[in-house]
N, C-alpha and C positions, 0 to 999 in steps of 0.2 A: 325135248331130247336133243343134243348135240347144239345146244342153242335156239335151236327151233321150237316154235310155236303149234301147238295142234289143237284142233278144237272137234272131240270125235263125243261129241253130245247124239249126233243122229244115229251112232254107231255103238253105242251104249247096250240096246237092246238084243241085238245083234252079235255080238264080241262072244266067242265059243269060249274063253274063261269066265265070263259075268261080267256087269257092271260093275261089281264090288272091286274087281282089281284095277277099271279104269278110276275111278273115285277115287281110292286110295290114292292116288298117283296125281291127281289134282293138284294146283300149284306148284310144285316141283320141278326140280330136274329129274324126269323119269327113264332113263336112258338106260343108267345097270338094269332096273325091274324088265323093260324092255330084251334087252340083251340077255338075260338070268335065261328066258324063258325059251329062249333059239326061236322065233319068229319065220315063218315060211318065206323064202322069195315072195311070195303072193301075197304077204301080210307086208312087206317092205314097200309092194309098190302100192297097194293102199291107204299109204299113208301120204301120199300127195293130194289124195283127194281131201285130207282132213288138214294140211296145210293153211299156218294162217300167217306166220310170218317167223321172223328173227328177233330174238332178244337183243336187245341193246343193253349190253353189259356194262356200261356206265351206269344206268340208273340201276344197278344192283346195289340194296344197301351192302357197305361191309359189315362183317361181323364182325362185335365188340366181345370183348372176353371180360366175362362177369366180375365184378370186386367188389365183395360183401362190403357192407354201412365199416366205417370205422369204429373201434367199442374200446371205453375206456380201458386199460390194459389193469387183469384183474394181479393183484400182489398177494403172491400167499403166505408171503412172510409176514406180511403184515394181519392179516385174518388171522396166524396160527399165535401171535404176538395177544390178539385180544380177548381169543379162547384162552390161553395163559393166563393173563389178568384177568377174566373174570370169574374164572375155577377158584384163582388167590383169594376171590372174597366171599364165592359161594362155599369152598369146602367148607372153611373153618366155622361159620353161621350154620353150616349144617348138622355138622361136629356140636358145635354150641346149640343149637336145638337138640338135637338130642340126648344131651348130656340132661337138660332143664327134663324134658322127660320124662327119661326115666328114673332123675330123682323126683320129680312128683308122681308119678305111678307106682311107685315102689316106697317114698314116704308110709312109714307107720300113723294114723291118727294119734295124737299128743291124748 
């Protein structure tokens, strides 16, 4: 919180919200969560005793702003180009199959 360091591991059991809300709060900056909750005078000066030191805000990594894998850039003219050509050669085969068909199905025996 505010920079500072606290290590309230003895104080876990103890703590009149739970342990659960000091855990959550582990490795962070827990300072709003602290503030959210208005804290007593009497909870402000117990926390010198959990005191452990000062962050050194140099060794903070910075944060990097995520940029997805690069992807081949998809062309849809080109996809809508080869559904076109290949309708050209299925319709009319389809056409032509069923022509063959129904003149053999419908053929009279000679």
């Amino acid at each position: 919180m505010l920079e500072q360091v606290y290590n309230v591991t003895k104080f876990l059991e103890d703590h009149p919200g739970g342990d659960e809300v000091l855990l959550s709060a582990t490795g962070k900056d827990a300072t709003d969560d602290f503030e959210d909750v208005g804290h007593s005078s009497t909870a402000r000066a117990m926390m010198d005793e959990f005191y452990v030191g000062d962050i050194d805000t140099s060794t903070i990594p910075t944060k990097t702003k995520y940029t997805p894998p690069k992807q081949p850039h998809y062309d849809q003219d080109k996809t809508s180009e080869f559904v076109i050509k290949l309708l050209q050669v299925i319709v009319p085969l389809l056409i032509l199959g069923l022509a063959f068909g129904i003149r053999f199905y419908t053929k009279s025996p000679a």
